[in-house]
N, C-alpha and C positions, 0 to 999 in steps of 0.2 A: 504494500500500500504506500503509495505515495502524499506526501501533505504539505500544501501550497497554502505560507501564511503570508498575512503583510501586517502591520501594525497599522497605519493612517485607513481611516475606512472611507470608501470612494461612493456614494451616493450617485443611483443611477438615473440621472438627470430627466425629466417626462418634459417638462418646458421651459422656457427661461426666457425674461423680458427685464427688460431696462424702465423701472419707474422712479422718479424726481423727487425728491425729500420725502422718501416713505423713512419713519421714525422705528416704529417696528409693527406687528402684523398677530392676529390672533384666529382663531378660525370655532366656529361656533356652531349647534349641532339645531338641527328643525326637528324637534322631537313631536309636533302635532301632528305634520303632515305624512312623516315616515317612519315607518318601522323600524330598519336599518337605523344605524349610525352614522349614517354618510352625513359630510360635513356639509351643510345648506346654505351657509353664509362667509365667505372670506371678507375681515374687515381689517383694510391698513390706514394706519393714523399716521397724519403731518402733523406740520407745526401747528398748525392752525384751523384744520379740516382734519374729518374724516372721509371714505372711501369705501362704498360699499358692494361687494363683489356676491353676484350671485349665482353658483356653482350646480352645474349638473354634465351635462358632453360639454356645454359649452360654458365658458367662465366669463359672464356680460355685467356691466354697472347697474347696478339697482337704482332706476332714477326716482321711484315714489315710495317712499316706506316711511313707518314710522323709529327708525333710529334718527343719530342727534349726526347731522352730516357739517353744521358748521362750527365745531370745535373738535380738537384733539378730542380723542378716546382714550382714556387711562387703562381700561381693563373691558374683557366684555365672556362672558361666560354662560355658561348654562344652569340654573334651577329647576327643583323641581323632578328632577329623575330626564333631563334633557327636555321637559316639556315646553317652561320659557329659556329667553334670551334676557341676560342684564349686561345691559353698558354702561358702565361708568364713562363720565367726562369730566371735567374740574370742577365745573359749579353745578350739576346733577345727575340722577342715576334713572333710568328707564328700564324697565320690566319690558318685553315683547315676548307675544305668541304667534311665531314665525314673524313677519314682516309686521304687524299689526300693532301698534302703540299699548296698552293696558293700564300701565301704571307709570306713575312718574315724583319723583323724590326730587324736590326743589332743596340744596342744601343754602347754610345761612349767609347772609353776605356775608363776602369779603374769606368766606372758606374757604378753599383752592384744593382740590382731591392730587395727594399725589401717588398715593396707592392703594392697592386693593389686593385683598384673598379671601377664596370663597371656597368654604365647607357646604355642602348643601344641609341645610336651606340656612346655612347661614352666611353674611357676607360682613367683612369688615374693611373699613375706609382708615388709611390714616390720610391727615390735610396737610400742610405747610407748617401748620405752627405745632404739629405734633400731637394734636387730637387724636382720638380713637374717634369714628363713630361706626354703629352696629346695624347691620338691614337684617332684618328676620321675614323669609316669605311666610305670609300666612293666606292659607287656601281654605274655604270654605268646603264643608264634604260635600255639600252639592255643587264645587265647580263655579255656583253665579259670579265670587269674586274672591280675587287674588289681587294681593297689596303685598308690600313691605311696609314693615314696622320699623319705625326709627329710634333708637334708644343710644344715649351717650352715657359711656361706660364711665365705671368711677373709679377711678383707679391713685393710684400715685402721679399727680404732676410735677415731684421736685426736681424731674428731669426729663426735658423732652425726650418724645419717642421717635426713634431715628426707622425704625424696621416693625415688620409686622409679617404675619402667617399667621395663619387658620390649617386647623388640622383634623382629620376624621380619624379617632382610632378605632382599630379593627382586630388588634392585638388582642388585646386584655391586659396590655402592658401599663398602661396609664391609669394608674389606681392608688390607692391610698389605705387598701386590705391589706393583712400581714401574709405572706404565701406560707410563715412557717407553720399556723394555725391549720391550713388546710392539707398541706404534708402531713401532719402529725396525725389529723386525724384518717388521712388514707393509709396509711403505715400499721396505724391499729389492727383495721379490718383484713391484714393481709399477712400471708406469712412473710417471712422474713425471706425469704430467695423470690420471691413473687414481687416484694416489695423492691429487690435490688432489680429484677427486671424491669420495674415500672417506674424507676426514678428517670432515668435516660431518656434521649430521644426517642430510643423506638421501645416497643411493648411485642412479648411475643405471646403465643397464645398457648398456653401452660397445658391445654389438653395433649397437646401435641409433644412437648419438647419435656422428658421423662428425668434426664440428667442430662452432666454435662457433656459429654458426648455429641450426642444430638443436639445440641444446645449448640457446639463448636462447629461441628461437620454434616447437621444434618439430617433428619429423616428421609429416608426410602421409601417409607409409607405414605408420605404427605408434605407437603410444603411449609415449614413454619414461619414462613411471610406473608403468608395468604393466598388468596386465588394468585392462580397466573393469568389470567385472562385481563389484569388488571392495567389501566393505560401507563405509558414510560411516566408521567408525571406523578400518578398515581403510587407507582413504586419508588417514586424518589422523595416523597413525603413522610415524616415522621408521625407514626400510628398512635402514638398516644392519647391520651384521653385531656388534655389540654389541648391540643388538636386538632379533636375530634368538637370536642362540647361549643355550642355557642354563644358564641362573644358581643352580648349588646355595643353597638359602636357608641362612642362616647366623643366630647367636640371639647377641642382647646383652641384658644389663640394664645400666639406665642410671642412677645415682645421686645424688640432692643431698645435698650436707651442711649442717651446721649454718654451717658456717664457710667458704661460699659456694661452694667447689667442686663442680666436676660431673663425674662420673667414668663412663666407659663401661669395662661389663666383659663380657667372651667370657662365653657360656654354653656348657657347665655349668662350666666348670674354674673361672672364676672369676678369669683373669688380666687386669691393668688393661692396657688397650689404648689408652685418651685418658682425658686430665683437664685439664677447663679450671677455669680461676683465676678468682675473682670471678662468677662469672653472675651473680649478680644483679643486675650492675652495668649489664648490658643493652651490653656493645661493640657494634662495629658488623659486627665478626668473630672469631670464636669463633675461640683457636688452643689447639694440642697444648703442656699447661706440664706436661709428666711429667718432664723435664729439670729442675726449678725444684722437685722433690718433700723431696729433700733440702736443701735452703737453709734458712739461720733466718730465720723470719717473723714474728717477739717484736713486731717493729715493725709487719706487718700484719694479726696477730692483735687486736690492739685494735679495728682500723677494722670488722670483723667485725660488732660490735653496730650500727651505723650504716646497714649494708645492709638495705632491705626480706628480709621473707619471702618463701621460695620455698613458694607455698601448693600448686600442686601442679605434675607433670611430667608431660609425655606424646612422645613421638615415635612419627611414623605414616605412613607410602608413602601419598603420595599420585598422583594422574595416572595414567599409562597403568600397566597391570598394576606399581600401587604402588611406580616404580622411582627417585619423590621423596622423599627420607626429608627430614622437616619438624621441629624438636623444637616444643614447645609449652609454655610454663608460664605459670602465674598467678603474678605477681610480685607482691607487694604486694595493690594494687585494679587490675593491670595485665596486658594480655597481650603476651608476646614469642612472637611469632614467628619463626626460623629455617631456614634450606634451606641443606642437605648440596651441596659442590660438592669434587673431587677433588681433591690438592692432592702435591704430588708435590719441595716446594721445600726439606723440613727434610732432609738428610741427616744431622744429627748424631741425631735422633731412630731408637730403636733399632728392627730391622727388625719386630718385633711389631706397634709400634703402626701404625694407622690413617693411611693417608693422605689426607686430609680434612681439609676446614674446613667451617664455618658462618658465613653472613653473615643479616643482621639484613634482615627483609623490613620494608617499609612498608607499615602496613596504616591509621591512623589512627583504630582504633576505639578507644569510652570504654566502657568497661564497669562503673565506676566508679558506685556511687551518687550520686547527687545531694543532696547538704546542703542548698549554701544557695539561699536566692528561694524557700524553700517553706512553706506554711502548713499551718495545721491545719486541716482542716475541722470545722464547726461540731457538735461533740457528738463528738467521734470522741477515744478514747483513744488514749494514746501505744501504740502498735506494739511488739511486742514484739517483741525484737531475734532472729530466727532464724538457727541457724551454715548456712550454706550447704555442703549434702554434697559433691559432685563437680562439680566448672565443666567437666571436660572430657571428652566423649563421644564417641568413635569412631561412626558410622554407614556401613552396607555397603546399597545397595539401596534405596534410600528415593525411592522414584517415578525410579528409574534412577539414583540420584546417590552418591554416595560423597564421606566429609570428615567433619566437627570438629563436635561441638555445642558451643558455649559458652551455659554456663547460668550465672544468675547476675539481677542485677540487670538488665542492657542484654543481651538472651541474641540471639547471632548464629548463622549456617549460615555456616560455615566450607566452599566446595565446589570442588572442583578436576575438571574433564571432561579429557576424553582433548587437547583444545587445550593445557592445560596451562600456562592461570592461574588464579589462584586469589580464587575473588569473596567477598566477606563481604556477605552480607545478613543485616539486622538485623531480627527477630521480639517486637518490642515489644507487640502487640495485646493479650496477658494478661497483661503486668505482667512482677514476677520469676518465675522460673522455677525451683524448688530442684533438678528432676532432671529425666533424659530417657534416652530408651532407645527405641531402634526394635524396629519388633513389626509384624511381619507375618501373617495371621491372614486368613481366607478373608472376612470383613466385614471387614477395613478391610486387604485387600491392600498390603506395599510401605509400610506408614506405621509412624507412631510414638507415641509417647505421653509426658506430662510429668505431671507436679503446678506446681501455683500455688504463690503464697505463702497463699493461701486455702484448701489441701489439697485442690484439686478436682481430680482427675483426667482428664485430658483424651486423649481416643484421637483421633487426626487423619490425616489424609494431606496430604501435598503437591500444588497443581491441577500438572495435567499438563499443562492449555493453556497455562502458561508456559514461557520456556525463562531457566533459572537459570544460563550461561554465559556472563555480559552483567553489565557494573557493576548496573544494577538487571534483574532480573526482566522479561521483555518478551515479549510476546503480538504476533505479526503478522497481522494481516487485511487478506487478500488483497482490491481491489478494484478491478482491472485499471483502471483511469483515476485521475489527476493529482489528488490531493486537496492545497485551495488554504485554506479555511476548515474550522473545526467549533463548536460551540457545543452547551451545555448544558442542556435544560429542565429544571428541577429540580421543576416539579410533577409533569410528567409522568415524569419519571427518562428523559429521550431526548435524543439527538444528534441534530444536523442536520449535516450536513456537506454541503461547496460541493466536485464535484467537476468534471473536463473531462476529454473525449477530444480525439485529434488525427482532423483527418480532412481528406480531400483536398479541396481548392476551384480550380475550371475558372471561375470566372465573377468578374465586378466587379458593386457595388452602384455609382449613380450616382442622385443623389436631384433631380429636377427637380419645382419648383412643390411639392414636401413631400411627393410621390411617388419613390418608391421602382425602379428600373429596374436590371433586372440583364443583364450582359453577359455570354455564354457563348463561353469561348475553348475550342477547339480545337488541340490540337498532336499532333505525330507520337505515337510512341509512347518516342522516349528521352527526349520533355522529360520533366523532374520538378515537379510540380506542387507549389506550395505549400502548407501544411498548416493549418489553421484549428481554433480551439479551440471546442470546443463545450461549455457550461455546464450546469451541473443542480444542484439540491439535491432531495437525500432525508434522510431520517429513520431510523437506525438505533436497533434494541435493542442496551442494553447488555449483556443479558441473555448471546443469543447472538448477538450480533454480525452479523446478518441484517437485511438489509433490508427496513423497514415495507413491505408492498404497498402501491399504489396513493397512494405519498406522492410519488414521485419529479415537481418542475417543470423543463420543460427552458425553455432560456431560448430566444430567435430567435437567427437566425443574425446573428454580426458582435455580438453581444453581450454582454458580459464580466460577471460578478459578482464585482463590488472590495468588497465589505464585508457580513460578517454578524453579526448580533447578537439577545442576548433582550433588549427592552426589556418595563420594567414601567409599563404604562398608566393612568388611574383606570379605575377601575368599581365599578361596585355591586353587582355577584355573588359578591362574596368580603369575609372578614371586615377583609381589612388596608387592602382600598380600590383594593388594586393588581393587575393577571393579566397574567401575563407571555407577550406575545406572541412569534413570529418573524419580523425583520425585514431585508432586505438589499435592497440597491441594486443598478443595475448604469447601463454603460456603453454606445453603441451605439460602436464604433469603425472609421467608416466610410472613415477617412482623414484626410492634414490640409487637405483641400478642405473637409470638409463639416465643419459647428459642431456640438462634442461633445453628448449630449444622454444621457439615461439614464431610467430608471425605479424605482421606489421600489413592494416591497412589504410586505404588510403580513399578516400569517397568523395564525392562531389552532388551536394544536393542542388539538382537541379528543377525546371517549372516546366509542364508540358501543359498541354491540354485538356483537362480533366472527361471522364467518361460524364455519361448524360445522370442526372440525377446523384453524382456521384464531387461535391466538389472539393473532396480532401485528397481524390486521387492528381490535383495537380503536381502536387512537391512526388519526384522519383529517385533515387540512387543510381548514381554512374559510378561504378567503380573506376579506379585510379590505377591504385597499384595495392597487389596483394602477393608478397611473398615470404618465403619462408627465412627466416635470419639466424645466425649463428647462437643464439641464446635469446632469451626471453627477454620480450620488450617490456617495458617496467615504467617509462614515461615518455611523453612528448608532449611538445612544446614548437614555437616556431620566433625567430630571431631574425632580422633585417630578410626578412622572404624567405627564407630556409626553415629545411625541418630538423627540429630536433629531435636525438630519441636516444636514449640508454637501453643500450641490448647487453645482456650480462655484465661484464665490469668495465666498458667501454660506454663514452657519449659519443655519437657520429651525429655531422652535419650534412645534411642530403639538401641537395636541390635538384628542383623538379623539371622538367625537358621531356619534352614529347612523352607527354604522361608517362616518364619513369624516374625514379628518384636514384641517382648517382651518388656517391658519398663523395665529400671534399675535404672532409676535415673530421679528425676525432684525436681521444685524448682516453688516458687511462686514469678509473675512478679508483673506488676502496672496494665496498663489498657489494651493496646492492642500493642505487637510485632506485627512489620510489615517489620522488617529485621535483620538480624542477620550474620554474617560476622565471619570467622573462622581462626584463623592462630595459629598452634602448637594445645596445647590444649587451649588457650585463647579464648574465647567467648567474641565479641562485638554487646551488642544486643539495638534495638532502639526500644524507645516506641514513639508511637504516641502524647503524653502528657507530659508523664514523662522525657524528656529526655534521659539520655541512660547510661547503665553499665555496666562493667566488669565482666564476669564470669570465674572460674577456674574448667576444666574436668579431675578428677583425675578417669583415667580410671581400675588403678588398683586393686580400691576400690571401685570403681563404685560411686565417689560422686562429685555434683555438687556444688559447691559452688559461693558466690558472693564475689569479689576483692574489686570492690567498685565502686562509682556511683556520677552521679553530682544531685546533689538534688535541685536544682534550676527546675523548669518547663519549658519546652518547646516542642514546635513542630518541631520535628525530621523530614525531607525529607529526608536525604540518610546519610551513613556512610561507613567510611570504616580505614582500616589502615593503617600509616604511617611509614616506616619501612625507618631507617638511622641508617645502622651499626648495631651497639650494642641498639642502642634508637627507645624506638616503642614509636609511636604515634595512636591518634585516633581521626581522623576526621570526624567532623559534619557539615551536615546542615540543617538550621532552616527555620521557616514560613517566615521568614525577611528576607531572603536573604543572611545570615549570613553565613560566612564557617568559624570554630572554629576548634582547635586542641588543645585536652587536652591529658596530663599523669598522669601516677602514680607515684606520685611523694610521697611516705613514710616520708621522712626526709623532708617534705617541712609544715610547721607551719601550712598554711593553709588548708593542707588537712586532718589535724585530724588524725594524725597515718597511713593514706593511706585509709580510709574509703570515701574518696572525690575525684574525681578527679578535677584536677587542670588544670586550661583552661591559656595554654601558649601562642596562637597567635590569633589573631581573624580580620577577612577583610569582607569589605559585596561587594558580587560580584554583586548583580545587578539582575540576574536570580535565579529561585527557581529551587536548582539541588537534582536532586532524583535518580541519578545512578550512580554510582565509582564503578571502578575497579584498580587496582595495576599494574605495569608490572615494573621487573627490569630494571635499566637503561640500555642504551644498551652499549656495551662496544668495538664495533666496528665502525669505522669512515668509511665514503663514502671516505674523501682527504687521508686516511696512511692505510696503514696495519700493524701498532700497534694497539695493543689493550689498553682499558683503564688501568687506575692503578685499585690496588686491593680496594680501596675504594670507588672507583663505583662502581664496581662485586657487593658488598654489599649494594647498594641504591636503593629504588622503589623509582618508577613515582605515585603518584597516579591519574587517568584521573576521570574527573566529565564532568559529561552531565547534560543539564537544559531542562526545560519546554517549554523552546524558539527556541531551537534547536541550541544552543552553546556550546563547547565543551572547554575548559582549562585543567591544570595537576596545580600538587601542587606537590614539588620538593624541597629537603631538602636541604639546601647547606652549604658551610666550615663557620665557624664565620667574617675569612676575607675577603672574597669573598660576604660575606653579608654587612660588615660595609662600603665595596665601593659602593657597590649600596644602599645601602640606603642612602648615601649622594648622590651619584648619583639621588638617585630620589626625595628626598628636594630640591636639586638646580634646575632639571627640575620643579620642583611643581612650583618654583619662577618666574621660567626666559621664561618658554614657554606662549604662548598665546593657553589656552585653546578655545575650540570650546563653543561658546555662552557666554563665561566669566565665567563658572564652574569653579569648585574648586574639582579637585581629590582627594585631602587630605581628604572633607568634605564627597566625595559619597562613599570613601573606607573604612568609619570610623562606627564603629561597631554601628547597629542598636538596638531598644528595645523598646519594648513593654508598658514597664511602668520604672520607675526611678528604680534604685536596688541600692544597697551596693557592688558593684563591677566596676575597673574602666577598658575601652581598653585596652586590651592587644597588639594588634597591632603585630610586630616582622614578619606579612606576605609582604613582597615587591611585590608591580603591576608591574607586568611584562609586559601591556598594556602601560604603562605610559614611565616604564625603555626603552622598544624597541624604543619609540623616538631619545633619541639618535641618533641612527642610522642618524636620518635625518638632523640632524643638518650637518650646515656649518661646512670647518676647525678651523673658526675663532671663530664662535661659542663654538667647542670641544675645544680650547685654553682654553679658559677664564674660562669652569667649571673645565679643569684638572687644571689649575692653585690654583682655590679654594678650591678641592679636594686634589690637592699633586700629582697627580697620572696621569699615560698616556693614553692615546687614544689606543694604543695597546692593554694594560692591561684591559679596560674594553672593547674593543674589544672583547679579545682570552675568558672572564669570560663569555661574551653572546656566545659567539661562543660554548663553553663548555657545556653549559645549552641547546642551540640548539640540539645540535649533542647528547647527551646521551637521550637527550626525544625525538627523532625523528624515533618514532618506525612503524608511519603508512606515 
């Protein structure tokens, strides 16, 4: 099986138009006229106006209704189980049944609505000067009439209200009961092994499951999960009886203040139930300071100004039927995260309040615009600075998903599935993002919609061939046999991929006189026969992920394919000189009697005509060259139009001529190349043993030479190189785990003239990595439309993949830019409380084998270690910039830098 992920998620575009000071955009549901959910109203608000869009095949302006079309729209939603429509605008709020006016709420002069959230049927308004006020729909049971009820809340005014959210819970989490009363008395009535089953997430069903045995591994008799007929959702839910039993929903608003508190209040009555201290300040757990209400705080009232702003709030159920209640707010240029967990430990707290806390999730996203390293582009005016409306969007439904939009500068998918964790993929592809709003509509079913910073409106869906319950985004294709290699033709836009089957083998090869004799064994019928690998390459579309017809080569038997690649050849059928063939080696591996030996092809995919109904049959195979070589080919690669290839313990340079490749040049290695990595004419090649060295292809003369090499031993897994500006690097990794970067460093004592290379950083990552690749950094931001300075233009990423299925980059950065984080990341080594009481310093410290005459080089910073920050408190961030010298900003905009230029997939 193969699995195609990407990180950035790509929205499959349905329509897209250019409209004029759209501010941001909400989409509302006609729950009179339809059954369905389909979205019946699109309305986008200006400065000064609204816009009212009315959606079916075709999306036309609604020129007569009763909404408020000559003022901005603050909010506009649904009541009532989707039956009415409410729109807020600054000076009042309107109730509508479909298109049709009903009610109408005149607020008091001189009030100015600047936001809204709506629990049904509750809605709450904060104004300008920091008011609460409250609309409750009230419907009559016979239907004749439906109003809002106006009521102003009474609360604390000794500090304005900056933020607001209304909340439905669905939990049973938001309560003020003690849960240890209701344990105690389930625990009675049960015995004691009954009760340890029933304390956990799942409950098993005790007729069934006798001891522990069965308990571990299982009934034969019966399922002790339950039916299996049961849906995948179904089984991925926890059977309990908390669970199971029904949860009256219960309604809060939740409030910020000016003066950093957070306050949760019962709806509708309005009584404070929690209030925590400082939010802004980001703890790492949120506790109940209602006790601490009346103290004097003369002394903490000053520190108040010093706190970022809380720009906006939001709490929202996420996971199985929404029973994770999450708070969410934009701090600053920052997102906090939160998850509600039960909390049962304040007894002096009065029995009103909440029992619960909040702990601080790790999510390590930068949302943050991007400052510095960026330029102007040439002719381009300064930008004009726009207020970003709403960062945080609730979505129900969106290609089956449910969760968080953040819009903004760096705008993510916030999405939690019924597994119940919670994935952030980030949606860079169009830049900033000012708003978003799902819209489901019989053309673009299940999807959404945004605006740019460019005011283009973009209606889109999410692909479905992905599944979005996975750190990045992952697509599986199924291809019932062993995939070993793949490779990319990028003229043709095609894969090639190197797969095997197993399959049974009754016979020996036995090779006399350079013929070939096969011996057929016969055994009863309990022996087990040995299983043998059988080789092939085909040519998939990327398209649909379907196999090219009539591409697939199978190799002979007892034959292995160690090595695939696209190299670029001369020719003169194309404008750059070069056409890029497919090329791989193989092994015959007949035993250690007979002398290794392999074969070396040579392929040209080329474009015909495809048959009728048939149109994947255009891309075909032209073989090149297919011959047989003196020992097994192990790599290739291609250098100023030549082919490279290691065949036994020789590299030969071949070039190609009347479709056959001639050898011009080679050189004698160590024991066994098993990769080999190409930039200019530099050759970096890896031995299996020997560790690895520099070669120099001087084409003009047709000679190969060796630069120089590190002569210490080791076991090579992957290589590649390290490219910063004017400074190459070359990266390795070893059997230990070890990722090393050495140069050639001439003028350097220890390398002997340049005959050595010289091993300048060294980190042991943990996993044993065997694939790098390079890609330049990228020099475009998702938050500006500058581009980088000219000294990222000139920086690779280099990305490394492991055994384990982990993926990291190694990234070269300024000397200043390093000496902050690396005290940055000494002081974290100190001050954080690692997991289990590890020592980071100790598991990133260079690994070995046996004692040497050589000490750590180090000079690599963990970037795993460094993104902590992120999580840390303000108070926290104080006290290491203090020791540091330096600001929160500055090692902010340096991660934010590192982010954005390596955020290619």
């Amino acid at each position: 099986m193969a699995l195609l992920i990407k990180h950035v998620l790509f929205g499959g575009i349905c329509y897209s138009v250019e409209l004029l000071f759209s501010s941001w955009v909400v989409e509302v549901t006609d729950g009179s006229k339809s059954d369905d959910d389909s979205h019946a109203f699109l309305i986008l608000s200006r400065e000064d106006s609204t816009m009212i869009l009315q959606t079916g095949q075709e999306i036309m302006e609604l020129e007569n209704s009763g909404f408020n079309t000559i003022s901005p729209t603050i909010f506009a939603g649904n009541l009532g189980n989707n039956k009415y429509i409410l729109q807020v605008s600054p000076s009042e709020v309107r109730l509508l049944q479909g298109a049709e006016e009903i009610h109408k709420v005149e607020l008091e002069a001189g009030t100015q609505v600047k936001h809204c959230s709506i629990a049904d049927p509750y809605t709450l308004l904060l104004t300008e000067t920091g008011e609460l006020v409250m609309l409750e729909l009230r419907e009559e049971s016979s239907g004749s009439e439906v109003k809002l009820s106006l009521l102003h809340p009474n609360i604390d005014q000794s500090s304005k209200s900056s933020s607001i959210c209304t909340y439905k819970d669905l939990s049973g989490m938001f309560t003020s009961k003690l849960e240890m009363e209701e344990v105690t008395k389930t625990s009675e009535s049960k015995t004691p092994k009954s009760s340890f089953l029933d304390t956990g997430n799942f409950s098993f069903n005790q007729s069934t499951v006798d001891d522990e045995d069965e308990l571990l591994y299982g009934d034969s008799t019966g399922d002790i999960f339950g039916d299996t007929t049961k849906t995948e959702e179904e089984k991925e839910m926890p059977s309990s009886e908390s669970a199971t039993k029904k949860v009256e929903p219960t309604f809060w608003a939740i409030v910020g203040k000016e003066n950093g508190k957070l306050e949760i209040y019962s709806m509708p009555e309005f009584k404070l139930s929690y209030c925590v201290r400082d939010f802004p300040v980001g703890n790492k757990v949120l506790t109940d300071n209602t006790t601490d209400l009346g103290q004097s705080r003369t002394g903490m009232e000053k520190s108040h100004s010093d706190l970022p702003v809380v720009k906006e709030l939001m709490i929202v159920g996420m996971g199985y039927k929404q029973t994770r209640p999450y708070i969410m707010a934009i701090v600053g240029d920052e997102l906090y995260i939160y998850e509600a967990f039960p909390y049962n430990g304040a007894p002096e707290l009065d029995t009103s309040h909440l029992k619960l806390r909040y702990h601080r999730v790790s999510h390590g996203l930068l949302i943050r615009e991007r400052k510095q390293g960026m330029t102007k582009k040439k002719g381009e005016d300064d930008e004009e600075e726009k207020e970003q409306g709403k960062y945080l969007t609730q979505f129900t439904d969106v290609s089956g998903y449910n969760g968080v939009f953040v819009s903004g500068p760096c705008p993510y998918w916030l999405i939690m599935t019924t597994r119940g964790s919670l994935r952030c993929h980030p949606m860079s592809i169009d830049g900033w993002i000012t708003c978003f709003a799902p819209f489901h509509n019989v053309n673009c079913p299940k999807g959404f919609l945004y605006f740019n910073r460019q005011d283009e409106l973009r209606i889109s869906v999410l692909p479905t061939h992905l599944s979005y319950d996975a750190p990045w985004p992952v697509r599986k294709v199924p291809l019932r046999c062993t995939p070993h290699y793949i490779q990319y033709h990028q003229e043709t836009k095609i894969y090639a991929v190197v797969t095997s089957t197993s399959e049974l083998c009754n016979k020996i090869c036995r090779i006399r006189d350079d013929e070939k004799e096969y011996e057929h064994i016969e055994r009863d019928d309990r022996y087990i026969y040995p299983t043998l690998e059988k080789y092939s390459m085909q040519l998939f579309s990327p398209v649909s992920w379907e196999v090219i017809p009539n591409t697939k080569i199978e190799t002979d038997e007892w034959e292995t394919i160690i090595c695939l690649g696209i190299v670029y050849l001369t020719s003169q059928g194309t404008i750059s000189g070069l056409h890029g063939y497919l090329a791989f080696g193989t092994n015959y591996s007949y035993g250690e009697e007979v002398a290794s030996r392999g074969r070396m092809f040579l392929y040209d995919i080329i474009e015909v005509v495809p048959e009728p109904g048939k149109p994947l049959t255009k891309n075909k195979l032209k073989m090149i060259y297919d011959k047989e070589q003196k020992g097994p080919v192990t790599a290739v690669a291609s250098v100023d139009g030549d082919l490279v290839a290691a065949i036994g313990q020789k590299i030969y340079i071949f070039q190609l001529k009347d479709d056959d490749l001639s050898a011009v040049a080679f050189i004698d290695t160590n024991v066994y190349i098993h990769s080999i990595q190409v930039i200019h004419n530099i050759l970096l090649v890896a031995d299996i043993i020997k560790s690895v060295c520099v070669l120099r292809y001087q084409s003009d003369m047709k000679v190969l030479s060796i630069v120089s090499r590190d002569i210490k031993p080791m076991e090579v897994f992957g290589i590649e190189f390290l490219v910063d500006n004017t400074q190459l690097g070359f990266v390795v990794a070893d059997k230990l785990k070890n990722l090393m970067i050495f140069t050639y460093s001439p003028e350097a004592r220890e390398s002997h003239g340049g005959q050595r290379l010289v091993r300048k950083a060294d980190i042991n990552i943990g996993s044993n990595m065997n694939t790098m690749f390079r890609l330049r950094c990228k020099i475009t931001d998702p938050s500006t439309s500058k581009r980088a300075s000219g000294v990222v233009e000139k920086k690779h990423v280099t990305f490394i993949a492991s055994l384990d299925g982990s993926i990291g980059y190694v990234l070269p950065i300024k000397e200043a830019v390093y000496r902050r984080l690396l005290m940055l990341q000494n002081s974290l080594n100190i001050n954080l409380q690692h997991i289990a009481g590890l020592n980071p310093k100790a598991f990133r410290s260079y690994k070995q084998s046996h004692k040497t005459l050589s000490n750590p080089q180090k000079c690599i910073l963990d970037g795993e270690l460094v993104w902590n920050f992120l999580n840390l408190s303000v108070n926290e961030r104080n006290e290491i910039n203090k020791k540091l010298g330096t600001t929160t900003d500055q090692l902010l905009d340096d991660l934010t830098e590192i982010d954005r230029i390596t955020a290619h997939f």
